[in-house]
N, C-alpha and C positions, 0 to 999 in steps of 0.2 A: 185533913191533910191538904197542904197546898199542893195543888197544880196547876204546871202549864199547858195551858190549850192552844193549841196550832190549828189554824185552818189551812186544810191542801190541799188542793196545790197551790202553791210548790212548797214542796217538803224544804225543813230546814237542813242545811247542807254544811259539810264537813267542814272547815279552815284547814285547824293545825293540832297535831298535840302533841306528846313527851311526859317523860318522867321523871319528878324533881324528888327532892329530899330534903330535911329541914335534922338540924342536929338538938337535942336537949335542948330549951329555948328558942329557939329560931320559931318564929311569928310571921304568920301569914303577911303580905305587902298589903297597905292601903292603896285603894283605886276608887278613883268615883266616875261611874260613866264614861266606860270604858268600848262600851259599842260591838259587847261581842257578848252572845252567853260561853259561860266559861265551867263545864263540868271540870269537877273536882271526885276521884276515886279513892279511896287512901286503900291500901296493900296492906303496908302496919304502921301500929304507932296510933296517934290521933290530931286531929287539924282542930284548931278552936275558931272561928270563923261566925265575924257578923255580917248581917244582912239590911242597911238603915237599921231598925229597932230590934228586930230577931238575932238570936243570938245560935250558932250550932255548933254540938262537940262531934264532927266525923271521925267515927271510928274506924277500925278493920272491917270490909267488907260493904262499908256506906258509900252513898252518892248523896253530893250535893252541885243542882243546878245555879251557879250565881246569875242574876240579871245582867241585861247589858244596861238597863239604866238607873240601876241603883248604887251605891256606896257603901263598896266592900273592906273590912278592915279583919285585923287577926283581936282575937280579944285577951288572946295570955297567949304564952310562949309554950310550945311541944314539953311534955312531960319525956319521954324517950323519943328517940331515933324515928323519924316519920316518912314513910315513903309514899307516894302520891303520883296517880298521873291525874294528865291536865288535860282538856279537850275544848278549845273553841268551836264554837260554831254558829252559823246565824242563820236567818229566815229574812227574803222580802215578802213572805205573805203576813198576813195580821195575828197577833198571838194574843194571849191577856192571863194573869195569872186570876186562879179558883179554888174557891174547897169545893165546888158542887162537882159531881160522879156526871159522867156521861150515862145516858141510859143503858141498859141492857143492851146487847145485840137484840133483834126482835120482825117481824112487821112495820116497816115503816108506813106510816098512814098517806091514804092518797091524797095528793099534792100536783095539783093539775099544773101550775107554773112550771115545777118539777120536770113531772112528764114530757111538758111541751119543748124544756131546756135541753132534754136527753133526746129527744129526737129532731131538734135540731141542731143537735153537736155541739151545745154552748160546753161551756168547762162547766162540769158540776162538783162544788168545793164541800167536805164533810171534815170533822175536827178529831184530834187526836189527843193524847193526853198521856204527859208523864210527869211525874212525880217531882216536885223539887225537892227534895229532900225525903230519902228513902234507905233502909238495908236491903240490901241488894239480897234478891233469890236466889242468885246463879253470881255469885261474885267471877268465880274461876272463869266461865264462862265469859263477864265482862273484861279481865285480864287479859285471857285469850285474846279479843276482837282487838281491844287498845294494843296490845304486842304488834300486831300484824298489823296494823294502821301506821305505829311507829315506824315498822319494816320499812312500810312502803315510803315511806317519807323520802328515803334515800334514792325513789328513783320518779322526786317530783314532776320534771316537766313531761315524763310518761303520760300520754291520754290514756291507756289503757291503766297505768296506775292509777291515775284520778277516779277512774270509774269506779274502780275495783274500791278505794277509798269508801268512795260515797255508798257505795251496798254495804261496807261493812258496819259504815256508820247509823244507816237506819238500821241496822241488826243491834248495835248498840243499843237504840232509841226502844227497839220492841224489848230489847229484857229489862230496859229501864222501868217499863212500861207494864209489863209483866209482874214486876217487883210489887205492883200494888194489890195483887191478887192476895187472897185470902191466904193463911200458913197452914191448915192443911197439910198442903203438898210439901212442907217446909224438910223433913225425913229425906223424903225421897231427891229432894234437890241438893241437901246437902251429901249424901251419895254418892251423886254422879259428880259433884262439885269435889269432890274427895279423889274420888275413881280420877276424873282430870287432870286434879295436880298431878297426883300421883303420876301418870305417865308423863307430863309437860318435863318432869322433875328426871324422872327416869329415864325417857328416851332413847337415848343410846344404849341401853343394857337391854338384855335379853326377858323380854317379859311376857308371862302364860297368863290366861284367863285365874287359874287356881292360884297364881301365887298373887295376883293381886286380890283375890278373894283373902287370901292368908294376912297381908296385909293392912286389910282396910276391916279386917272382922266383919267381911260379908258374906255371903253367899251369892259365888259365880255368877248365878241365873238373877239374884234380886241386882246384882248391877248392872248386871246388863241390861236388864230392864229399866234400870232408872236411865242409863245412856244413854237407853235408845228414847225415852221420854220427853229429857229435857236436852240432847244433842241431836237425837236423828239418826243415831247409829251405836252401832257395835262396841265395845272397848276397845278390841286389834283394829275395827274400823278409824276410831277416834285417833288409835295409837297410828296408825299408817297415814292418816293426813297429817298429824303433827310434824313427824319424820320427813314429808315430802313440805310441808312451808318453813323448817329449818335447811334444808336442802333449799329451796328456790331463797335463802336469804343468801348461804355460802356462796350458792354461784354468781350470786351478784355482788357480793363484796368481798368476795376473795379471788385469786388465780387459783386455788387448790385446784388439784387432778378429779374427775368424776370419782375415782377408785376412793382416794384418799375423803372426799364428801361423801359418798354412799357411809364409811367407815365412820365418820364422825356421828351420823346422824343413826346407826344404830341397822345399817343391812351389814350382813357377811359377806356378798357377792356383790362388786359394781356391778355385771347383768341382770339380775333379780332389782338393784336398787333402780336400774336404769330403765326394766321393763314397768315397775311401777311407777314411775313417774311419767311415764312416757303414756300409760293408761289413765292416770289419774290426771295430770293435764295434756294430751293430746299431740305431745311434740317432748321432743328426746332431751335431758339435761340441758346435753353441748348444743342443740338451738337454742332452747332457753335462755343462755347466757350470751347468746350472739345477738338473739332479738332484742335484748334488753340495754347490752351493748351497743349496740349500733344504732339503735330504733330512734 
């Protein structure tokens, strides 16, 4: 498997992305040296994409990293309907593509330069590694992070969007990263990958732990377990952040009423919608959209 090895610091860091679509026929664009890496996701459909001599068919739920210094071209036309997001991004620290594995995590052996580096505060730089080309573990998971990257787009010259940007983007980078892990765990991530859409898809409606068991032919307890595995939390947990960054997108691009936004995004009561978000980020709707507004 090829992979790109980044040395950091400094992590490679976010540009720009979006979401494109290509109809029956439509063929990726030629570029050569183009000076950015360029992740390619597809949603559905499939992308036919060369790389100089390598050739790749991205399907549903793959990633493909393009180079910034190689020549990229489509090699045949979309067989159906293809949707895709896109993600720039680049690095000034040194990178280099590899088939060889990083070691284990482990003991690192003593390294007296090392030592002498760390205590006298030099930057001490260690290498990272993710996949060029991969099926994704946790696709939904990556959908999520690119949705919300997109969000943010809308309120670029935000410092605190930028920031927020860049953390989501190395969360990007760890499932990319993840992805190369053994399949195993492959069950259990489809799962909670399942369990996600499911509510991403539902959110507005009213939904119990049992009836998503009903729907996904699982058992309550083994999803929630897989959530809590590969998300970090609950499925009403998962379900109730979802509901609060559809909510912090309306108030940012709409004038709707709190009442009217609590409504769309799936509370009964604006008070209830408004104590939860007011818990979950720290400050009440109507400043949210003032800060953001104004800021």
């Amino acid at each position: 498997m090829n992979r790109l090895q980044f040395t950091v610091p400094p992590l490679p860091h976010y540009m720009l992305c979006g979401l494109s679509s290509y109809g029956p026929g439509g063929r990726h664009v030629s570029r050569r040296n183009v000076g950015v890496f360029d992740l390619l996701v597809v949603r559905e459909g499939c992308l036919y994409v060369g790389e100089e001599e390598q050739t790749y068919e991205i399907g549903e739920g793959c990633a493909l990293i393009l180079r910034p210094d190689s020549h990229h071209y489509g090699t045949k036309g979309c067989d159906v309907h293809t949707s895709y997001y896109w993600l720039h991004f680049q690095t000034t620290g040194s990178w280099t593509l590899t088939d060889d594995e990083l070691p284990r995590s482990g003991p690192e052996p003593y390294d007296e330069k090392r030592m002498q580096a760390l205590w006298s505060y030099a930057t001490h730089t260690f290498q990272i590694q993710v996949p060029q080309f991969v099926r994704l573990l946790h696709p939904g998971k990556v959908d999520e992070l690119i949705d919300q990257l997109i969000q943010l787009n809308h309120s670029f010259y935000s410092g605190s969007a930028k920031w927020n940007q860049q953390a989501l983007f190395q969360e990007v980078l760890r499932q990319l990263s993840a992805s190369m892990a053994p399949a195993e765990s492959a069950p259990a991530a489809a799962c909670a990958d399942q369990a996600a859409a499911y509510m991403r898809k539902h959110y507005r409606e009213s939904i119990t732990a049992q009836e998503l068991g009903e729907r996904l032919n699982f058992h309550p307890v083994y999803i929630a377990r897989c959530m809590q595995r590969y998300y970090g939390c609950a499925p009403m947990e998962y379900l109730m952040h979802h509901r609060i960054e559809q909510a912090k997108l309306l108030l940012l691009q709409t004038d709707h009423t709190i009442a009217r936004i609590a409504e769309e995004v799936g509370f009964n009561q604006a008070a209830y919608f408004t104590s939860c978000f007011t818990k979950a980020e720290g400050i009440s709707p109507r400043k949210y959209r003032q800060r953001f507004s104004y800021g």
